[in-house]
C-alpha positions in Angstrom: -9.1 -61.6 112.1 -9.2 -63.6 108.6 -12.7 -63.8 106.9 -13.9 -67.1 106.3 -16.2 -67.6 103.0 -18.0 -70.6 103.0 -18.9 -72.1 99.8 -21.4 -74.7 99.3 -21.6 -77.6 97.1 -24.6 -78.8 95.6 -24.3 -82.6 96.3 -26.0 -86.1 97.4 -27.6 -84.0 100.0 -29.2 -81.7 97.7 -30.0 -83.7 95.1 -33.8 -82.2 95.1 -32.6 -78.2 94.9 -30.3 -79.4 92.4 -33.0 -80.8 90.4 -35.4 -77.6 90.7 -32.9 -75.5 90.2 -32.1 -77.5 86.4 -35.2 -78.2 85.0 -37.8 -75.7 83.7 -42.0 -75.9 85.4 -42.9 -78.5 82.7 -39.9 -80.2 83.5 -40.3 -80.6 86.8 -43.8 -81.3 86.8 -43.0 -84.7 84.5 -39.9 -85.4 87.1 -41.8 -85.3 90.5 -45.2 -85.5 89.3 -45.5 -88.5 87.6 -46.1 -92.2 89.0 -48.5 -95.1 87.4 -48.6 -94.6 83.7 -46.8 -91.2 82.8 -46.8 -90.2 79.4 -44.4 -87.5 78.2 -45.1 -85.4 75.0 -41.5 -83.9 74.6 -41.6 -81.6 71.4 -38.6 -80.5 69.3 -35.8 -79.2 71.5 -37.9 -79.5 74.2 -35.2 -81.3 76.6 -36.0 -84.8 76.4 -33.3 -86.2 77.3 -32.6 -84.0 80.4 -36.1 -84.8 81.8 -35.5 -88.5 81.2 -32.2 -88.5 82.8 -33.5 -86.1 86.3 -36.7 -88.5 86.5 -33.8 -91.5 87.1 -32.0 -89.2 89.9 -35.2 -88.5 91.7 -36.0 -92.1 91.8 -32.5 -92.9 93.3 -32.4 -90.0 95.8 -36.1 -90.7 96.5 -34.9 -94.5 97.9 -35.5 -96.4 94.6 -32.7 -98.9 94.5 -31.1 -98.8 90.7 -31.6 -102.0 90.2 -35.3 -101.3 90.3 -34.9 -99.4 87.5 -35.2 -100.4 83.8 -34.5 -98.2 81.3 -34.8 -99.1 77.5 -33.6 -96.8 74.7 -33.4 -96.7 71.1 -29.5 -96.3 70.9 -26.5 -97.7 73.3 -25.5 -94.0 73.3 -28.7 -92.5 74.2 -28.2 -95.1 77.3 -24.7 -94.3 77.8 -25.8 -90.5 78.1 -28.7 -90.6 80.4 -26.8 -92.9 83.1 -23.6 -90.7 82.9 -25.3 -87.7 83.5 -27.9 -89.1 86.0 -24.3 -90.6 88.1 -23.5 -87.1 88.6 -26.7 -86.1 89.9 -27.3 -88.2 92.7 -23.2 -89.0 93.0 -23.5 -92.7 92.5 -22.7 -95.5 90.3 -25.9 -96.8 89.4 -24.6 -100.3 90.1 -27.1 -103.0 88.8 -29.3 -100.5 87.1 -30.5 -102.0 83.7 -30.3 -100.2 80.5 -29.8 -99.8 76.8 -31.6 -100.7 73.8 -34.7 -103.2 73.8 -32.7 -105.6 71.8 -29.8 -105.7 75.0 -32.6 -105.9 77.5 -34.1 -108.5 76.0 -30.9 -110.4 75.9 -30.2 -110.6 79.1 -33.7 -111.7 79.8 -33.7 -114.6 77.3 -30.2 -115.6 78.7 -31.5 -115.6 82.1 -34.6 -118.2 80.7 -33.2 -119.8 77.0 -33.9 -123.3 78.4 -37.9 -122.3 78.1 -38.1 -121.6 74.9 -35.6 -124.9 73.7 -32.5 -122.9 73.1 -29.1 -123.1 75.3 -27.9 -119.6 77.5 -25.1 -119.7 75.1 -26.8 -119.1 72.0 -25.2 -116.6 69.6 -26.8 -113.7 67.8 -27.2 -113.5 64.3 -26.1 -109.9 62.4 -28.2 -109.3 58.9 -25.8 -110.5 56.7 -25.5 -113.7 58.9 -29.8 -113.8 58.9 -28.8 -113.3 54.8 -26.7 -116.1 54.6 -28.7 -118.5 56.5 -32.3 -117.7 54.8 -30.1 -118.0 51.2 -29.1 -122.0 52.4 -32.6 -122.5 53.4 -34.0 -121.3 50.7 -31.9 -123.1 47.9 -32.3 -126.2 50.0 -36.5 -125.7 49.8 -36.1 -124.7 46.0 -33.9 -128.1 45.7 -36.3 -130.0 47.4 -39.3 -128.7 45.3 -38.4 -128.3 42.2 -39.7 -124.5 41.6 -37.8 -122.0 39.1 -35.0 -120.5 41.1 -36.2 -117.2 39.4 -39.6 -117.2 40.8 -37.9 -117.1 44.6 -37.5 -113.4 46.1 -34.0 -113.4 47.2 -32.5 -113.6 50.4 -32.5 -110.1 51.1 -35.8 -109.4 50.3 -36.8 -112.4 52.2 -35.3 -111.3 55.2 -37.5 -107.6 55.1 -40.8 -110.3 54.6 -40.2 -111.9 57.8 -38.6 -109.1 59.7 -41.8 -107.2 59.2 -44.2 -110.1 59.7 -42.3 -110.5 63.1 -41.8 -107.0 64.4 -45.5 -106.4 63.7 -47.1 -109.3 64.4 -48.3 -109.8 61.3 -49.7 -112.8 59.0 -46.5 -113.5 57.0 -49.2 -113.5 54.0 -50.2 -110.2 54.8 -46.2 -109.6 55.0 -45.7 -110.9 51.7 -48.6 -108.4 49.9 -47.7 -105.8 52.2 -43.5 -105.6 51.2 -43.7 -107.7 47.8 -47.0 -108.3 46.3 -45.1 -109.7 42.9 -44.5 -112.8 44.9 -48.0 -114.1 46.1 -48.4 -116.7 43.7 -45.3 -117.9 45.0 -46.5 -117.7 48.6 -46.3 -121.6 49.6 -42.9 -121.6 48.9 -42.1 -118.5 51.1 -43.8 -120.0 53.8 -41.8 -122.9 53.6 -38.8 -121.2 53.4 -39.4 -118.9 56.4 -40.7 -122.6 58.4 -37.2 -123.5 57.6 -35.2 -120.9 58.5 -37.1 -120.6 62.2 -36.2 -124.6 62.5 -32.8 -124.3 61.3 -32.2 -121.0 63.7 -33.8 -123.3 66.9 -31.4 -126.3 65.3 -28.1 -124.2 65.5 -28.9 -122.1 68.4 -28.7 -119.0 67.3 -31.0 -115.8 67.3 -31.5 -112.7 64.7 -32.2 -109.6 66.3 -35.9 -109.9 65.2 -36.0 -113.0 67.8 -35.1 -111.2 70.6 -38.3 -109.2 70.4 -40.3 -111.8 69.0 -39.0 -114.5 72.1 -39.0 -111.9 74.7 -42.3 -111.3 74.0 -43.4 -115.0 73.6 -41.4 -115.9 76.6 -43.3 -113.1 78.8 -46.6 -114.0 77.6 -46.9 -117.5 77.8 -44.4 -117.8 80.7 -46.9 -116.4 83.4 -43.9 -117.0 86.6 -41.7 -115.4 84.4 -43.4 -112.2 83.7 -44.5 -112.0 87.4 -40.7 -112.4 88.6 -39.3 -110.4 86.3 -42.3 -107.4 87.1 -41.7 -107.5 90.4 -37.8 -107.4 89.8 -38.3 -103.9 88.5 -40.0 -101.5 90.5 -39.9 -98.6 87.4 -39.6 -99.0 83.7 -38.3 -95.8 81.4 -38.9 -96.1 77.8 -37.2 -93.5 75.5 -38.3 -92.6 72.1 -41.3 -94.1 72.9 -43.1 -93.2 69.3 -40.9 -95.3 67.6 -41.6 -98.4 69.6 -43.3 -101.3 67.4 -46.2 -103.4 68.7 -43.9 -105.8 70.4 -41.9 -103.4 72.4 -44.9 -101.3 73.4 -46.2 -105.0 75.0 -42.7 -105.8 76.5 -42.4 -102.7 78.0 -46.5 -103.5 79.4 -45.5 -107.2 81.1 -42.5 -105.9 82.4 -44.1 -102.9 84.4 -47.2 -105.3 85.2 -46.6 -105.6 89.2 -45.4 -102.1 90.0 -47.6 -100.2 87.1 -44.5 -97.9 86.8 -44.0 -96.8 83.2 -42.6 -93.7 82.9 -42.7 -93.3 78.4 -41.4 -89.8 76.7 -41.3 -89.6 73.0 -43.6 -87.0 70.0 -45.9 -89.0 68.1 -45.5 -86.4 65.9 -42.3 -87.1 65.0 -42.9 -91.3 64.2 -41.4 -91.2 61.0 -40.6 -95.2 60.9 -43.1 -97.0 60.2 -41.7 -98.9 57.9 -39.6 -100.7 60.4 -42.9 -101.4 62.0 -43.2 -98.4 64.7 -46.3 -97.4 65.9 -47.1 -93.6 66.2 -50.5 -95.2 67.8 -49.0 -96.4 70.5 -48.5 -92.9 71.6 -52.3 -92.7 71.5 -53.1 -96.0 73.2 -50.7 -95.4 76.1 -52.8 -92.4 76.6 -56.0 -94.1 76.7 -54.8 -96.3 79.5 -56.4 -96.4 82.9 -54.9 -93.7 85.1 -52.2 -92.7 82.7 -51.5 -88.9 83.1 -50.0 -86.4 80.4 -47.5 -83.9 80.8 -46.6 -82.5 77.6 -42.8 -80.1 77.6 -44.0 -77.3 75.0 -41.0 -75.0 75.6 -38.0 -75.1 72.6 -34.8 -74.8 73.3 -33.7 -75.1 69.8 -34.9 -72.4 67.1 -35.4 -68.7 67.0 -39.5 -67.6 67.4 -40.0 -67.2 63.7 -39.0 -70.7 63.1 -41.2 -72.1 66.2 -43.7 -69.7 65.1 -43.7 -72.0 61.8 -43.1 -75.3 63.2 -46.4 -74.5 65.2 -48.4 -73.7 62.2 -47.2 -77.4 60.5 -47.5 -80.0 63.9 -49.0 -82.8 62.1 -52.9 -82.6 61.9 -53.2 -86.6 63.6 -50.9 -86.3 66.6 -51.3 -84.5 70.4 -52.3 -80.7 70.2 -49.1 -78.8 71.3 -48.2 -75.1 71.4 -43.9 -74.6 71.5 -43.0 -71.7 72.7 -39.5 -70.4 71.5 -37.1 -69.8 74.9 -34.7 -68.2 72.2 -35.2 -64.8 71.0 -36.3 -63.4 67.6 -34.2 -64.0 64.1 -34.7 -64.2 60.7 -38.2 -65.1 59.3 -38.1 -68.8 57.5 -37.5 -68.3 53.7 -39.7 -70.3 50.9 -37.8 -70.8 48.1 -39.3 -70.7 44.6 -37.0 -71.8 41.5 -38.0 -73.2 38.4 -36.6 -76.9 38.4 -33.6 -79.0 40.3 -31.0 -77.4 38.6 -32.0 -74.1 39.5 -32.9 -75.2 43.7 -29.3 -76.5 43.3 -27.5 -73.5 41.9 -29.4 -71.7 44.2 -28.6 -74.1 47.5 -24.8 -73.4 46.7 -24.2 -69.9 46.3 -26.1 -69.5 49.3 -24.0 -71.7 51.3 -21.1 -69.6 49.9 -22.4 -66.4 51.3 -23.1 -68.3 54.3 -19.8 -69.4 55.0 -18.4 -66.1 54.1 -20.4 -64.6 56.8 -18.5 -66.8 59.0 -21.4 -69.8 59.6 -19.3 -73.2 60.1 -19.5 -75.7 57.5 -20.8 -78.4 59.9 -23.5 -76.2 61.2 -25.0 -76.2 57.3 -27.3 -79.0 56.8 -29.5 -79.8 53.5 -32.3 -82.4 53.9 -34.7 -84.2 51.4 -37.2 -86.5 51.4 -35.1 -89.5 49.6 -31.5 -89.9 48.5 -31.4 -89.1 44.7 -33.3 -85.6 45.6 -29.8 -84.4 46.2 -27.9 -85.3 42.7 -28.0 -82.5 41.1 -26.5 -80.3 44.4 -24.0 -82.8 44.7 -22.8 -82.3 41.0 -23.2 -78.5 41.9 -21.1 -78.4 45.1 -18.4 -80.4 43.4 -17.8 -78.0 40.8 -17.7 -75.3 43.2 -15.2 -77.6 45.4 -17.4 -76.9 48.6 -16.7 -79.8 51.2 -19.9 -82.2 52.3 -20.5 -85.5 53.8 -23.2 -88.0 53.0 -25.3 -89.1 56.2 -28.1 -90.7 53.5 -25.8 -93.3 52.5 -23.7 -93.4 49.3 -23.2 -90.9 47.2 -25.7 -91.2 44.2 -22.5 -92.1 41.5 -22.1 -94.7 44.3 -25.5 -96.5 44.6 -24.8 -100.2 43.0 -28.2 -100.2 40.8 -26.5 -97.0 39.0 -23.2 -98.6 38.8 -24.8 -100.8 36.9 -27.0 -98.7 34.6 -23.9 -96.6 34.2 -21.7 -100.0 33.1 -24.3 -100.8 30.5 -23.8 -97.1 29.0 -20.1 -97.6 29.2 -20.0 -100.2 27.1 -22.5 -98.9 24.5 -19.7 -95.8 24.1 -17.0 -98.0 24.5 -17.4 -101.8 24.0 -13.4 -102.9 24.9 -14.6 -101.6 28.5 -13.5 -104.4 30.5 -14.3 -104.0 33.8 -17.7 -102.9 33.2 -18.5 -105.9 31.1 -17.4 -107.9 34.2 -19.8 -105.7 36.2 -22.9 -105.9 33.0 -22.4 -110.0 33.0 -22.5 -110.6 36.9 -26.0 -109.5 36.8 -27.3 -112.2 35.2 -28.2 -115.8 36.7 -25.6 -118.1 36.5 -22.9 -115.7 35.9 -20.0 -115.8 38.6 -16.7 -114.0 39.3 -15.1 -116.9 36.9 -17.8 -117.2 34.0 -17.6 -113.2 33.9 -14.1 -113.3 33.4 -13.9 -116.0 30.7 -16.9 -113.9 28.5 -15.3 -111.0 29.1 -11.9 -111.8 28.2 -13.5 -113.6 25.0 -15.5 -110.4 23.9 -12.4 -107.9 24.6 -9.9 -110.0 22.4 -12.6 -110.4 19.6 -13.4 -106.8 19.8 -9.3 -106.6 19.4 -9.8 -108.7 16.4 -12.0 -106.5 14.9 -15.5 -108.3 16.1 -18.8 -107.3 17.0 -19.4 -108.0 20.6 -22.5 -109.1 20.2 -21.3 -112.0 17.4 -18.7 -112.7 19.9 -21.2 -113.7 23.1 -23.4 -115.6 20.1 -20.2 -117.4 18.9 -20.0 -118.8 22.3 -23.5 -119.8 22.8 -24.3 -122.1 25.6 -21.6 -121.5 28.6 -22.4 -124.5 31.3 -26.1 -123.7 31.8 -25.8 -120.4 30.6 -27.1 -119.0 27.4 -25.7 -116.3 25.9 -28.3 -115.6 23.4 -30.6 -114.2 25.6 -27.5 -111.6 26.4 -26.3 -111.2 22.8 -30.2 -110.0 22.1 -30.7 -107.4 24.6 -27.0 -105.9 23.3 -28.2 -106.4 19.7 -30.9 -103.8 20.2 -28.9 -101.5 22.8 -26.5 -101.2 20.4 -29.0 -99.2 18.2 -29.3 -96.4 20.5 -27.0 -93.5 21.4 -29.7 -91.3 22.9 -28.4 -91.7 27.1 -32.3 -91.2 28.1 -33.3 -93.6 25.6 -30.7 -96.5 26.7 -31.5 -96.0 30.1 -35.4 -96.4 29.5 -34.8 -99.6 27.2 -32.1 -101.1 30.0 -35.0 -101.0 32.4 -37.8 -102.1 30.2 -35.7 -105.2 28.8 -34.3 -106.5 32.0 -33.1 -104.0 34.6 -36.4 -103.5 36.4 -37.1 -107.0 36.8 -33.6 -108.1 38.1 -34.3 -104.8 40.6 -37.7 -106.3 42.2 -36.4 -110.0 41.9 -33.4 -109.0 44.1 -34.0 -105.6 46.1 -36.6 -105.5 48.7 -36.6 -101.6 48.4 -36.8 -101.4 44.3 -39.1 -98.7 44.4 -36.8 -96.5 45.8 -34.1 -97.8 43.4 -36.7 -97.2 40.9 -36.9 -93.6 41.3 -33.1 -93.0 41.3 -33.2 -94.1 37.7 -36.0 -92.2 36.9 -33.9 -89.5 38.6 -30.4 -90.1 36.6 -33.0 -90.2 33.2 -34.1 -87.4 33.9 -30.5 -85.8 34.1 -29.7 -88.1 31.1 -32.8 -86.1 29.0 -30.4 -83.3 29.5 -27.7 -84.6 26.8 -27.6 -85.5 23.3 -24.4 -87.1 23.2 -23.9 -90.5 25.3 -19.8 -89.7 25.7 -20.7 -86.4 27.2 -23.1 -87.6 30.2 -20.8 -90.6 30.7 -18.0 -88.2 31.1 -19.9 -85.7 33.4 -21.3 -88.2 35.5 -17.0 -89.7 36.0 -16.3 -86.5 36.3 -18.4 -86.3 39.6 -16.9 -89.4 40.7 -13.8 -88.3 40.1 -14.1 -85.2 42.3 -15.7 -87.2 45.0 -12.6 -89.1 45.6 -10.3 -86.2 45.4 -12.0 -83.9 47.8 -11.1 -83.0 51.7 -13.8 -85.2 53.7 -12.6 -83.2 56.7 -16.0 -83.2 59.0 -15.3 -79.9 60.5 -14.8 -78.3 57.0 -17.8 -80.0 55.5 -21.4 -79.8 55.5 -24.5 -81.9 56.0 -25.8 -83.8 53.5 -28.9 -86.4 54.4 -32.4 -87.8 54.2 -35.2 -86.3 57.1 -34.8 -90.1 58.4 -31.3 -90.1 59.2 -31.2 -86.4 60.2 -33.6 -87.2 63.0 -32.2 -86.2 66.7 -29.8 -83.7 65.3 -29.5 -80.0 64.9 -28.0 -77.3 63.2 -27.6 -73.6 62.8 -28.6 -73.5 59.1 -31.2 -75.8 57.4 -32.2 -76.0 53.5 -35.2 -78.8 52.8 -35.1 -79.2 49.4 -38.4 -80.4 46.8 -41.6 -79.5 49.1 -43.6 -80.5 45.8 -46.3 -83.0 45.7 -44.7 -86.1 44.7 -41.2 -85.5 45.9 -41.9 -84.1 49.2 -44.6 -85.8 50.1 -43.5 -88.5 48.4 -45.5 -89.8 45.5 -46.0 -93.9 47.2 -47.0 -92.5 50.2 -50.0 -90.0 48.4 -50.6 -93.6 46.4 -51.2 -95.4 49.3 -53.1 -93.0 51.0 -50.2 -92.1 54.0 -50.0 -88.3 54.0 -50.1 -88.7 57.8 -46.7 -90.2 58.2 -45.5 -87.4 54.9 -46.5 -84.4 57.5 -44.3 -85.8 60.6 -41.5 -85.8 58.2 -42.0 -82.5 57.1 -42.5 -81.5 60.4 -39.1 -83.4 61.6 -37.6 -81.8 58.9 -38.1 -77.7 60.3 -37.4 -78.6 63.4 -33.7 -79.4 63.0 -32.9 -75.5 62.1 -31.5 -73.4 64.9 -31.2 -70.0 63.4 -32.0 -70.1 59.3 -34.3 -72.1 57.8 -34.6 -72.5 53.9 -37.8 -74.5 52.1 -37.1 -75.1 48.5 -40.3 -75.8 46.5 -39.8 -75.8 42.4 -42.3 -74.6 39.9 -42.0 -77.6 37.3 -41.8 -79.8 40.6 -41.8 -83.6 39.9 -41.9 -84.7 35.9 -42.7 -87.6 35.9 -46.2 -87.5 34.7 -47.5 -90.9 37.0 -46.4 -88.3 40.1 -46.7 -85.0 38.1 -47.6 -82.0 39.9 -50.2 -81.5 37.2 -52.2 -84.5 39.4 -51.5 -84.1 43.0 -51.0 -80.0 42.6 -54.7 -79.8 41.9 -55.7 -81.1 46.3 -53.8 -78.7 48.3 -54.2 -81.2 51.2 -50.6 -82.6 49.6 -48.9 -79.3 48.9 -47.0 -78.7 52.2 -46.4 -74.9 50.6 -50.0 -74.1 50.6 -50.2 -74.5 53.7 -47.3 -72.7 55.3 -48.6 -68.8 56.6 -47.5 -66.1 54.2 -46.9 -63.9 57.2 -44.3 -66.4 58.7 -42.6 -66.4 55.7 -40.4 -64.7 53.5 -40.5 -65.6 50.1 -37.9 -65.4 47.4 -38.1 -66.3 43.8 -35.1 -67.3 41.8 -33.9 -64.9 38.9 
């Protein structure tokens, strides 16, 4: 007689066992336990996205039709993830389930009601450079219409962070104004009109930026009382992921929309809300809580790092956000290391020899990641990996040679060494106003051949004078006295002071940041006495960058803590914990350390195995941001705070 062996397969009919059996006892307890207001404190590694994906299962196996169910994200791919995986728990399609960012559900909800507030169903969507475009018309039409100086206008682009921030957190556009670009309140009448017009013209073309579909969603649901009930009752559960980085408007969309049922099911870490400056609210973490009725579970248990690195992630949870203990599932590795060197060249020497030994111990390249608290942190390692030809990608954005504000700096140089440099003329003139593609190629065609000829380019741009309503004499004078400097530090201080900073903060809404890469590329300027030399180094750098293998798999991480949010790796290096860097010097200036220790804490939490913290002895020179200020109030020095027993510490030789 043949022996049968049954096997069984876990499927729609144990859905439930399947469930227990995946998730750990916090896990579960946030799955099965939680109805009303459910608040879910996931920490680092904690599973997340697994709990938010088994809490849409048990709603469909527990009869909860999907189309009952909203679910808002943060990314498409976040929503893509959760419903795929959630389909193969309950075997089903999910058909009419809603999900995906708040920008698409609030599409389809303003398509389903446009006629309300005066636009058609058919409207189109405006992207940024679009919202650029169309705020530039309306503001050369108010600046027509009124007369002002053209100069005294912020530009498009910084316009369009003005009123994306006023909108996103319902704020005063005043307020706005002194909040993003206090230069401009004098000229705060004209703003106003400007940002009148571009609303009108928006309602007069039918179209939408994606600020509107928050700011009419929310409009729509609150003065639309039918509405808000229909579309309450439509939707039986509402899932928020990410919920600490929701801004004031989501937080209150998500509110209406689970106003009939009272199902909101949130999960997100105030203590990692590291966007505030897109308007997210790590309080809304905190005022969720306070709710009536709203119950906590909290997933403590990392998944992530060794216990030496959770063991220090626990010592540095950020003082203002839910008390939390992780607890390492992993078992023991190597103890963190804090890193002491003497300046940026040193941390960067140091950074890439290590990565060398790393690698030779086998560790991938893409499992390498270095993180700093903003972009031009990472120059000097850049320069350093180059000439040791190890592979790296950017995730921070360009690469620092890259940047356009030191393109530019770097075109005036070029020309001081080396005045028949065409193109960067082309690049020098475009800067100022007035100056287009053709004027720039007429002046710089006319100061190349008298240059040929044996003339001073300065006498050349004088010689020409008046060029339409551009006057070159205001150009020839800011040459005349660059052209009595060949100190590179010196040039690049006197470029800024004479007109460089002011073009920044007329026409970049971020120009502090920009600010502080030029402070950085003077400060490797200081380190030269010859202007040929840096100019050459710094091409040299280019010239590598274009040259090299940007093979991802051969490469490692380069990026800011912001864009290195959500991901892992095996090894992680955060380089210049010092007051001033890291925490950055604006935020100690405007009294927002808070925001500086979720970072931070972001920061370790990405490490799997290794875990490097770089901290310099000279730290920041600049003396506005000096350690010799800030070191003095430990209460900014990360470092002295970090256990010297969860530590190792090594000094650089």
């Amino acid at each position: 007689m043949i022996m049968v062996k049954k096997y069984r397969i876990i499927g729609r009919g144990n859905t439930i066992e399947f469930i227990n059996r995946e998730l750990d006892e916090e896990q579960r307890d946030a799955v099965f336990n939680s109805k009303g207001y459910a608040l879910v404190i996931a920490g680092p590694g904690s599973g997340k996205t697994r709990t938010i994906t088994y809490k849409i299962a048990q709603l469909v196996h527990s009869g909860v039709n999907p189309s009952e169910i909203l679910l808002m994200t943060f990314t498409r791919a976040a929503a893509r993830e959760m419903i795929e995986r959630a389909k193969s728990v309950v075997s089903s399609d999910l058909n009419g389930m809603l999900a995906g960012t708040f920008h698409h559900v609030c599409n389809v909800l303003l398509r389903r009601y446009a006629r309300r507030i005066g636009y058609d169903e058919n409207f189109t969507i405006l992207d940024q450079e679009d919202s650029k475009e169309l705020i530039n018309y309306v503001r050369n039409s108010v600046i027509s219409s009124t007369g002002v100086e053209k100069r005294r206008v912020p530009l498009s682009s910084v316009l369009r962070t003005i009123f994306s921030y006023s909108m996103n957190t319902l704020t005063d556009l005043r307020d706005a104004v002194s909040m993003i670009s206090p230069k401009f309140m004098g000229e705060y009448e004209i703003i106003e009109k400007i940002f009148e017009g571009y609303v009108q013209e928006k309602l007069n073309q039918g179209v939408m930026d994606y600020d509107d579909l928050l700011v009419n969603t929310y409009n729509l649901l609150r003065t639309n009382e039918d509405i808000r009930m229909k579309e309450a009752s439509r939707y039986r559960w509402v899932l928020v992921d990410e919920f600490q980085d929701t801004n004031i408007l989501q937080f209150e969309i998500a509110k209406m929309l689970s106003s009939i049922h009272g199902n909101l099911f949130v999960v997100g870490d105030d203590a990692q809300s590291i966007y505030s400056f897109r308007g997210a609210r790590y309080e809304n973490v905190m005022e969720f809580s306070n709710m009536k009725n709203c119950r906590i579970f909290k997933l403590q248990t990392n998944y992530r790092s060794t216990i030496e690195i959770v063991n220090l992630i626990n010592e540095m949870i950020p003082r203002k956000s839910f008390k939390k203990e992780l607890k390492a599932h992993r078992g023991r590795g190597e103890k963190p290391v804090l890193v002491k060197s003497w300046d940026r060249i040193e941390e960067a020497n140091f950074v890439a020899q290590r990565i060398e030994e790393l690698m030779e111990d086998g560790i991938p390249p893409s499992e390498i990641a270095v993180l700093y608290r903003v972009h031009s942190h990472s120059m000097d390692l850049q320069m350093e990996l180059m000439r040791r030809r190890i592979n790296f990608r950017i995730f921070s954005g360009l690469k620092f040679t890259e940047l356009a504000h030191i393109k530019d700096i770097m075109a005036f140089l070029k020309v001081i060494q080396n005045p028949s440099d065409k193109l960067s003329w082309l690049r020098i003139l475009k800067l100022f106003p007035g100056i287009g593609k053709s004027y720039s190629g007429r002046i710089a065609d006319e100061i190349t051949d008298g240059i040929a000829r044996g003339m001073d380019p300065v006498n050349v741009m004088r010689k020409i004078g008046m060029l339409g309503k551009v006057n070159l004499d205001d150009i020839a004078n800011l040459f005349d006295e660059l052209f009595t400097l060949s100190d590179p530090a010196e040039l690049i201080k006197l470029i800024r002071d004479l007109f460089y900073d002011e073009y920044m903060m007329l026409r970049y809404p971020d120009y502090r940041d920009r600010q502080l890469d030029l402070e950085r590329l003077t400060e490797m300027a200081d380190r030269y006495s010859k202007l040929g030399d840096f100019i050459s180094d710094m091409m040299l750098s280019e010239k590598v960058d274009v040259e090299r293998d940007l093979n991802s798999s051969d490469s490692i991480v380069l990026t800011t803590v912001h864009q290195a949010k959500g991901l892992e790796w095996k090894v992680v290096f955060v380089l210049s914990v010092n007051p001033g860097d890291f925490p950055h010097y604006m935020a100690l200036k405007e009294g927002n350390l808070d925001e500086e220790e979720r970072i931070f804490y972001v920061a370790i939490t990405r490490a799997k195995d290794i875990l490097y913290i770089s901290t310099q002895r000279l730290g920041n020179p600049v003396p506005f941001r000096s350690n010799r200020i800030v070191m003095r109030n430990d209460e900014v020095n990360f470092i002295s705070r970090i256990p010297e027993d969860l530590v190792d510490e090594w000094e650089i030789e």
